[in-house]
Residue frames as a rotation matrix with the C-alpha (Angstrom) as fourth column:
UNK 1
0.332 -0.260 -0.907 17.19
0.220 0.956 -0.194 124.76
0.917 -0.135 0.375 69.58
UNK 2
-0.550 -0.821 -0.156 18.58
0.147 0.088 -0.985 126.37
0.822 -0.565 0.072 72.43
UNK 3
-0.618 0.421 0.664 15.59
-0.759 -0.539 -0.365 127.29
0.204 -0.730 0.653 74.21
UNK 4
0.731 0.596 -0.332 14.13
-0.393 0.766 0.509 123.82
0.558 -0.241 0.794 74.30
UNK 5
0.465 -0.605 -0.646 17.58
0.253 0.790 -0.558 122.94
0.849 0.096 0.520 75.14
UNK 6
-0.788 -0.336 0.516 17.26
-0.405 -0.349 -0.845 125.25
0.464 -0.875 0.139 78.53
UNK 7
0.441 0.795 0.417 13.44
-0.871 0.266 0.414 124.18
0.217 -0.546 0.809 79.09
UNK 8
0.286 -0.312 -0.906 14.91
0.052 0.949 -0.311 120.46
0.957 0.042 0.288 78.97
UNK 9
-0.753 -0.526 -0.396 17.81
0.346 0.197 -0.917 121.26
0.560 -0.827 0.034 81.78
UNK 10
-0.591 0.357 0.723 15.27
-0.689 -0.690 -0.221 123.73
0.420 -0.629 0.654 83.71
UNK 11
0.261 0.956 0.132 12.91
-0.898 0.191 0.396 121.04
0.354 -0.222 0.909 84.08
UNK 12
0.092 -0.529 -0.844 15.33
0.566 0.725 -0.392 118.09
0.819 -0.441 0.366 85.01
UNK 13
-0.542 -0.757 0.365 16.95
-0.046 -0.408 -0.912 120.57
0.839 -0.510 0.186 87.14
UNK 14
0.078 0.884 0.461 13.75
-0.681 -0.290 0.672 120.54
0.728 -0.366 0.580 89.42
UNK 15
0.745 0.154 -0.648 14.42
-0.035 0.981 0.193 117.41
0.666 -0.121 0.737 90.59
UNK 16
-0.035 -0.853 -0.521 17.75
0.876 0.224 -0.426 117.99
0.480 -0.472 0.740 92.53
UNK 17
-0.416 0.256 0.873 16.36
-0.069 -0.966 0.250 120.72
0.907 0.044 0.419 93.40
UNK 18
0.418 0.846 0.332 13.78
-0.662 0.033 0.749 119.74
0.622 -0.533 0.574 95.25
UNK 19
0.722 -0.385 -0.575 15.89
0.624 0.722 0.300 116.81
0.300 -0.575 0.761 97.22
UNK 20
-0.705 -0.609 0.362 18.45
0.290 -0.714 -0.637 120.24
0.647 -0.345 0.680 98.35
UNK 21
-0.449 0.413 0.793 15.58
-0.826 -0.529 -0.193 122.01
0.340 -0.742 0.579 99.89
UNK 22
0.634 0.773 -0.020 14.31
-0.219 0.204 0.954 119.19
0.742 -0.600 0.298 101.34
UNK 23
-0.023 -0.805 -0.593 18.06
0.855 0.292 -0.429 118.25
0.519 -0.517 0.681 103.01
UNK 24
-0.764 -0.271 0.585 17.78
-0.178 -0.783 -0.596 122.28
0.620 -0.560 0.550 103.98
UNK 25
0.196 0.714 0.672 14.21
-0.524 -0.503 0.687 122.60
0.829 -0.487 0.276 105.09
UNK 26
0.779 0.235 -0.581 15.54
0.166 0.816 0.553 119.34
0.605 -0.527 0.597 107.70
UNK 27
-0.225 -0.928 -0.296 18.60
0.911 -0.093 -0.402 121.07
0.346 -0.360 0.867 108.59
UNK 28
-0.582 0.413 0.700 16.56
-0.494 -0.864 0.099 124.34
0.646 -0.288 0.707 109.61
UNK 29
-0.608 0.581 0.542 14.50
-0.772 -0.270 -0.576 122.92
-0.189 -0.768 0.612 111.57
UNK 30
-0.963 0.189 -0.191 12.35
0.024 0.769 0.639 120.73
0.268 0.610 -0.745 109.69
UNK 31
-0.068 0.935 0.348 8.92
-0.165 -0.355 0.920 120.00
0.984 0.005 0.178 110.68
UNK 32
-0.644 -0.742 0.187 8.64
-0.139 -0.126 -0.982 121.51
0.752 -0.658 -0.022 113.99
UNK 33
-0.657 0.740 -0.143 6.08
0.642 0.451 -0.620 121.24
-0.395 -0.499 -0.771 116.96
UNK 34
-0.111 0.968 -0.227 3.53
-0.116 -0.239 -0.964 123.93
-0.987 -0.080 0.138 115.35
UNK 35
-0.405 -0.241 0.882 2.10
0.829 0.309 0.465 123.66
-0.385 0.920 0.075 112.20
UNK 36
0.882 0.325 -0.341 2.14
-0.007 -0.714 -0.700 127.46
-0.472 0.620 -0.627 111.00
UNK 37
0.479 -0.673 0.564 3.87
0.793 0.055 -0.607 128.64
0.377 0.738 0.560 108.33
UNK 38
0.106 -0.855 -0.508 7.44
0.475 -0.406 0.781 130.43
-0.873 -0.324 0.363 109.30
UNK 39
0.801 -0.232 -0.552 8.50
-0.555 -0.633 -0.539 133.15
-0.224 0.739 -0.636 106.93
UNK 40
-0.117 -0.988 -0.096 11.99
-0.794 0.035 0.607 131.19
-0.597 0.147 -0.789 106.86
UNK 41
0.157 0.173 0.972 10.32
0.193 0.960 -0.202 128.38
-0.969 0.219 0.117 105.09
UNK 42
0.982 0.179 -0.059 10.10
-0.037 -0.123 -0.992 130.20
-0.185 0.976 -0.114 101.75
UNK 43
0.216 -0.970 0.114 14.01
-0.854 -0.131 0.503 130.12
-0.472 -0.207 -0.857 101.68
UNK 44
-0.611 -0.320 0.724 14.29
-0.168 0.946 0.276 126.08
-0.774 0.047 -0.631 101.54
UNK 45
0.213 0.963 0.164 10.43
0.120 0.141 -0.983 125.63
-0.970 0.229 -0.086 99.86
UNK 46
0.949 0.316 -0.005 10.85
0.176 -0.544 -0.820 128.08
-0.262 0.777 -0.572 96.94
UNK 47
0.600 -0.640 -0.480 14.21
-0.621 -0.751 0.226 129.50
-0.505 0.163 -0.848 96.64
UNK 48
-0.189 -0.898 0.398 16.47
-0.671 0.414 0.615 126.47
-0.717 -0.151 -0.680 96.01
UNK 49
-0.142 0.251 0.958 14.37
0.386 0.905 -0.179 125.14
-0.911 0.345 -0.225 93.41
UNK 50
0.905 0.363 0.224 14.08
0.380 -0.447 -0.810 128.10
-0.193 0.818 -0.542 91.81
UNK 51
0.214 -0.914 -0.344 17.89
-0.715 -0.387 0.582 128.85
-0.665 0.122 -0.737 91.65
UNK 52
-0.588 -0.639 0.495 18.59
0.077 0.566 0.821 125.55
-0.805 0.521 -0.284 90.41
UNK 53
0.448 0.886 0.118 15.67
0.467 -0.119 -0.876 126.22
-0.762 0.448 -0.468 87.73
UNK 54
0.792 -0.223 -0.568 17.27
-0.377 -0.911 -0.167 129.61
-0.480 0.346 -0.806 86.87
UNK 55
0.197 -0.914 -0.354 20.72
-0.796 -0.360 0.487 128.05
-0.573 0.186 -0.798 86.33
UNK 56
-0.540 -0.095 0.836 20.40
0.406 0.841 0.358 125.52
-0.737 0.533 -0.416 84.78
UNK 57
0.505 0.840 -0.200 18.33
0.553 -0.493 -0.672 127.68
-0.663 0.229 -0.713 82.34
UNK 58
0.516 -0.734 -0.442 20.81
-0.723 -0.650 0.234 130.17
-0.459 0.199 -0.866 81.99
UNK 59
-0.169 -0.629 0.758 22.83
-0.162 0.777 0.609 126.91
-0.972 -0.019 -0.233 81.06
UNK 60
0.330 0.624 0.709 20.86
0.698 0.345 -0.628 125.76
-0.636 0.702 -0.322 78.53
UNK 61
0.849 0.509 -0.140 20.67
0.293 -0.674 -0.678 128.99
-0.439 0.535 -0.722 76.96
UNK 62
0.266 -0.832 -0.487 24.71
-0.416 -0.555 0.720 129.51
-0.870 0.011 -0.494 76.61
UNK 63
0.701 -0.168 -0.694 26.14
-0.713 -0.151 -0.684 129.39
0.010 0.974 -0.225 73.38
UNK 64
0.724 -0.536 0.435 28.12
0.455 0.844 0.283 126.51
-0.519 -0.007 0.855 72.63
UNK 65
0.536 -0.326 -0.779 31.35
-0.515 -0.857 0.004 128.08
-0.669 0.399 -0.627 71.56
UNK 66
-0.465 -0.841 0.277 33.37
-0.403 0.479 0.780 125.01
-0.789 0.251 -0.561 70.17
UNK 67
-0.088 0.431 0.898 30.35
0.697 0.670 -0.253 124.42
-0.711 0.604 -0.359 67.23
């Protein structure tokens, strides 16, 4: 039960995820006059969706201590 009960949050979590990195990738810079890819992009892009992923995971997965 608990590991459906991290996939569950991990996969909601995506969502607010994604709407952070898009509030960063616009506060960095956003989309700028060229259109290569910047190493600093993977930061906003990738990272911040995969933290909230991770923790909210990690969430999921904690033992409920008060059952």
């Amino acid at each position: 039960m608990r590991l459906l009960r991290a996939t569950v949050f991990g996969l909601i979590a995506i969502f607010p995820g994604i709407i952070v990195a898009l509030f960063a990738y616009l506060l960095l810079g956003g989309p700028g006059e060229s259109d290569e890819w910047e190493n600093w992009m993977y930061g906003p892009c990738y990272g911040i969706p995969a933290a909230f992923v991770i923790v909210a995971f990690a969430l999921g997965l904690k033992e409920d201590s008060e059952v």
